[in-house]
C-alpha positions in Angstrom: 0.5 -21.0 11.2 4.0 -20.6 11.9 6.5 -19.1 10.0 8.6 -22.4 10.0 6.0 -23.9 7.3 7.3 -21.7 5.1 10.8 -21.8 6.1 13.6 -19.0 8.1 11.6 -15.2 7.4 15.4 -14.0 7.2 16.2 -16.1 4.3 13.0 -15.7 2.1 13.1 -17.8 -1.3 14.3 -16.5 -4.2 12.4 -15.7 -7.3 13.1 -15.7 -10.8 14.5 -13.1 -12.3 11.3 -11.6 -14.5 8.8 -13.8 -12.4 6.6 -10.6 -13.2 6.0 -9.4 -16.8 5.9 -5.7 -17.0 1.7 -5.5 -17.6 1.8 -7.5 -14.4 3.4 -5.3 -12.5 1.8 -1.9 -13.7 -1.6 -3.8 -12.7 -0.3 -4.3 -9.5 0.8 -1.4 -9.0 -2.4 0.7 -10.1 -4.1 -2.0 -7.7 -2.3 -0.9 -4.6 -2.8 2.7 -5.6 -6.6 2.6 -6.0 -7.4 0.4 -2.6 -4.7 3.1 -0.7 -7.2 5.9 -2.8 -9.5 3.8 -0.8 -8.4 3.4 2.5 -7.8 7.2 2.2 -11.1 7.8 1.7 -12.6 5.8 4.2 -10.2 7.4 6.4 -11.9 10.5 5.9 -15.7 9.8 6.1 -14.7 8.1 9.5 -13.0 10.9 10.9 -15.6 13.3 9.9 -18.4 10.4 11.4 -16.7 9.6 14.4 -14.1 12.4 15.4 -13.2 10.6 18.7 -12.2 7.6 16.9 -7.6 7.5 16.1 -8.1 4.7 13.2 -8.5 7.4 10.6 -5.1 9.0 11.9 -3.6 5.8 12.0 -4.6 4.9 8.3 -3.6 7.9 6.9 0.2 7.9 8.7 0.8 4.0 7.5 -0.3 5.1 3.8 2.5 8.3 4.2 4.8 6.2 5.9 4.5 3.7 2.8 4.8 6.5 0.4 1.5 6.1 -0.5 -0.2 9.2 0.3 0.3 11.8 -2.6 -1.6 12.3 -5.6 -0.6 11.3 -8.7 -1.7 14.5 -10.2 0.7 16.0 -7.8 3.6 14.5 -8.6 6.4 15.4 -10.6 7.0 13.7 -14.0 10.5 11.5 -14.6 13.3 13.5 -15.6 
Protein backbone atom coordinates (compact mmCIF):
# COMPACT_ATOMS: atom_id res chain seq x y z
CA UNK A 1 0.00 0.00 0.00
CA UNK A 2 1.19 3.32 -0.71
CA UNK A 3 1.46 6.05 1.36
CA UNK A 4 -0.96 8.18 -0.91
CA UNK A 5 -4.04 6.05 0.50
CA UNK A 6 -3.54 7.64 3.44
CA UNK A 7 -2.55 10.98 2.20
CA UNK A 8 1.14 13.39 2.12
CA UNK A 9 3.50 11.47 5.22
CA UNK A 10 4.65 15.20 5.73
CA UNK A 11 1.33 16.49 6.56
CA UNK A 12 -0.06 13.72 8.78
CA UNK A 13 -3.79 14.35 10.16
CA UNK A 14 -4.46 15.97 13.08
CA UNK A 15 -5.90 14.58 16.22
CA UNK A 16 -8.03 15.82 18.80
CA UNK A 17 -6.71 17.44 21.46
CA UNK A 18 -7.28 14.66 24.41
CA UNK A 19 -7.98 11.84 21.73
CA UNK A 20 -6.20 9.74 24.61
CA UNK A 21 -7.53 9.72 28.22
CA UNK A 22 -4.80 9.67 30.66
CA UNK A 23 -5.49 5.53 31.78
CA UNK A 24 -5.02 5.15 28.00
CA UNK A 25 -1.98 6.37 27.72
CA UNK A 26 -0.22 4.95 31.02
CA UNK A 27 -1.49 1.55 29.40
CA UNK A 28 0.25 2.32 26.51
CA UNK A 29 2.89 3.24 27.83
CA UNK A 30 3.55 0.19 30.30
CA UNK A 31 2.72 -1.78 27.04
CA UNK A 32 5.72 -0.56 25.10
CA UNK A 33 7.83 -0.86 28.11
CA UNK A 34 7.03 -4.56 28.85
CA UNK A 35 7.37 -5.86 24.99
CA UNK A 36 10.93 -3.54 24.83
CA UNK A 37 11.57 -5.69 28.55
CA UNK A 38 10.88 -8.26 25.95
CA UNK A 39 12.74 -7.75 23.04
CA UNK A 40 15.58 -7.11 25.54
CA UNK A 41 15.41 -10.33 26.66
CA UNK A 42 15.21 -12.24 23.72
CA UNK A 43 18.06 -10.21 22.66
CA UNK A 44 20.01 -11.86 25.27
CA UNK A 45 19.13 -15.56 25.13
CA UNK A 46 19.99 -15.10 21.31
CA UNK A 47 23.26 -13.72 21.71
CA UNK A 48 24.23 -16.19 24.37
CA UNK A 49 22.61 -19.14 21.72
CA UNK A 50 23.92 -17.96 18.70
CA UNK A 51 27.04 -15.59 19.38
CA UNK A 52 27.76 -15.17 15.54
CA UNK A 53 24.43 -13.89 15.01
CA UNK A 54 24.35 -9.16 15.00
CA UNK A 55 20.34 -9.22 15.57
CA UNK A 56 20.80 -9.16 19.29
CA UNK A 57 23.22 -6.04 18.87
CA UNK A 58 20.95 -4.57 16.64
CA UNK A 59 17.90 -4.92 19.02
CA UNK A 60 19.51 -3.81 21.87
CA UNK A 61 21.02 -0.32 20.07
CA UNK A 62 17.31 0.49 18.45
CA UNK A 63 15.81 0.02 22.10
CA UNK A 64 18.79 2.69 23.48
CA UNK A 65 18.47 4.66 20.61
CA UNK A 66 14.60 4.95 21.49
CA UNK A 67 15.31 5.56 25.02
CA UNK A 68 14.11 2.47 25.87
CA UNK A 69 16.83 0.62 27.35
CA UNK A 70 17.11 1.58 31.15
CA UNK A 71 15.45 0.16 34.03
CA UNK A 72 12.87 1.63 35.69
CA UNK A 73 14.36 0.77 38.97
CA UNK A 74 17.26 2.70 37.76
CA UNK A 75 15.89 5.79 37.11
CA UNK A 76 15.65 8.78 38.87
CA UNK A 77 12.35 10.01 40.39
CA UNK A 78 10.64 13.59 39.03
CA UNK A 79 11.93 16.48 40.71
Amino acid sequence: MSWEAWGDPEDPPELPDGWLCEEEAEDLQRNVGDLAMLVAKLARALRKAAPEHDLPARAMDYLQREGLCGSPLREAPNA
